[in-house]
C-alpha angles and dihedrals in degrees: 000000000000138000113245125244088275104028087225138113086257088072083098113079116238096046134095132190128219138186146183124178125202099205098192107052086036101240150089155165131267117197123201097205110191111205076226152007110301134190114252143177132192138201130179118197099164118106096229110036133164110208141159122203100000096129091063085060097069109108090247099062126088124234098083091199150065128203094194145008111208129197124194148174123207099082117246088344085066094068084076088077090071085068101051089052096046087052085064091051100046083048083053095056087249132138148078104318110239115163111304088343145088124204117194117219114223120170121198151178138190145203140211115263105141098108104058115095102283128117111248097172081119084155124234099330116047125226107243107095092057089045090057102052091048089058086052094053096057105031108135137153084273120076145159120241123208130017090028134086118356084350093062102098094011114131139176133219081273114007140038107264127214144173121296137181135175144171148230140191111197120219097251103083126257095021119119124182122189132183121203112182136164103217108215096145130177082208145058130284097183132042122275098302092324117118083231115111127222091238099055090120089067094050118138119203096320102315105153092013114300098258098140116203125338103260125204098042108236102229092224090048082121104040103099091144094124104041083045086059101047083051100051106040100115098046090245125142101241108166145049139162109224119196171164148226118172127171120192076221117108117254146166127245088247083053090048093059097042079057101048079044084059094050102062087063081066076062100049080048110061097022136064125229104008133185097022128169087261099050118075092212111194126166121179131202124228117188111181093180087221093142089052096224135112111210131235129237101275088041089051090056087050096060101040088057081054093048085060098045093045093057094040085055092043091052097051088048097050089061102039085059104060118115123201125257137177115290113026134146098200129048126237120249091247085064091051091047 
């Protein structure tokens, strides 16, 4: 496998990417527009998440497409994005036909940023919905990874986080897979107090550093106890990794969610721990079905072992990429470098 021209998730033809960032109250909102419906799938496999529409994305149920993915920050203030970014679509003419009406589908989940330097006295309205419209309004094939979108107040137990995304072309021709995520871990996403991620055996041609494994192994890379317990005080929920998989193959809803499935393996990759009782972990599965085939079985285990690379990659990008602002109370990896 390959990165793709862009090394984002834009890499697969029929998806844009939008963002808009709120610099004062350190947060923001990142938007996945699909030129049109597209099959998805969703699993959530975090203890505390904060999701919209999730339930229409089980196999059983019966809309087969969405118009729109959004990723937020704010915590459950942050749900009000979806609806700025419906607002676009249903501008746009787009959405689910019923009647004389069109109802756009728009997914989402959020995570918890409230705690990390920024002001969020935003007054008696919040300022997600209109966050959210703004992202819809400039996604494009171009767009910026770290400090930025859903990325922009995002942190680690040691490091800012940030958004990533990366890309892969799998061997077989005509096959693309792409990884969006907003890294705002309770865990780790380097090693003890080395630069080196926990994802380096996935690297692809430089792409957060070139560091390659830790070596040698510290022997306290694990112990995260303290910082654990300073996290987690108060009881409160304070984490969560948002994000996206998305494949130009053709697949079903029930395929979608056996490779969002796979994606959260890319998590349990590059973070750790992952999925803790404290993270709200939620991937979800695009297929635009722009390469017109749907793969067989051997194909479809290639791409879920992409699904999980390409989201390992895209973690540890999105944090390598973090740059410091005023403000915060972690430091960026490039500070610890």
């Amino acid at each position: 496998m390959t990165p793709g021209d862009r090394n984002l998730i834009t890499d697969i033809a029929g998806l844009k990417v939008g963002q808009a960032t709120h610099a004062r109250i350190k947060s923001g909102v990142t938007a996945i527009i699909c030129d049109e419906p597209a099959a998805a799938g969703v699993k959530v496999l975090g203890g505390a998440p904060g999701t919209r529409e999730t339930d229409l994305l089980e196999p059983h149920n019966t809309v087969e497409g969405v118009d729109a993915i959004v990723l937020a920050g704010g915590s459950a203030f942050g749900l009000d994005a979806a609806a700025g970014v419906q607002d676009w679509l249903a501008e746009q003419g787009r959405g689910f036909p019923v009647g004389p009406h069109r109802v756009p589908i728009v997914p989402a989940a959020i995570l918890f940023d409230l705690i990390n330097g920024g002001d969020k006295n935003w007054g008696d309205r919040s300022p997600y919905r209109a966050l959210g419209n703004l992202a819809a309004q400039s996604a494009g094939p171009d767009f910026a990874i770290g400090s930025h979108g859903a990325g922009a107040g995002a942190l680690t137990a040691t490091l800012k986080g940030g958004l990533g995304s990366a890309s892969a072309i799998l061997d077989r021709p005509g096959l693309t897979v792409g990884a969006l995520v907003a890294v705002n871990c309770l865990g780790a996403v380097t090693v003890g107090d080395t630069p080196h991620f926990w994802a380096a055996p996935f690297e692809q041609d430089g792409e957060f550093g070139d560091l390659g494994p830790a070596h040698p192994f510290p022997a306290d890379a694990t112990d995260l106890r303290i910082k654990f317990r300073d996290l987690v005080s108060d009881g409160a929920p304070v984490n969560t990794t948002i994000g996206v998989v998305a494949t130009d193959a053709k697949l079903t809803k029930a395929q979608c969610k056996r490779l969002a499935i796979a994606a959260h393996d890319g998590l349990a990759r590059a973070i750790w721990p992952a999925h803790t009782p404290f993270d709200g972990d939620c991937i979800f599965a695009l297929s635009t079905g722009r390469a017109d085939t749907g793969p067989d079985l051997d194909v479809f285990v290639d791409l879920c072992a992409a699904a999980a690379s390409t989201m390992a990659r895209a973690v540890a990008r999105g944090v390598y990429a973090a740059h410091e602002e005023p403000g915060d109370i972690m430091p960026p990896w490039s500070a610890r470098r």
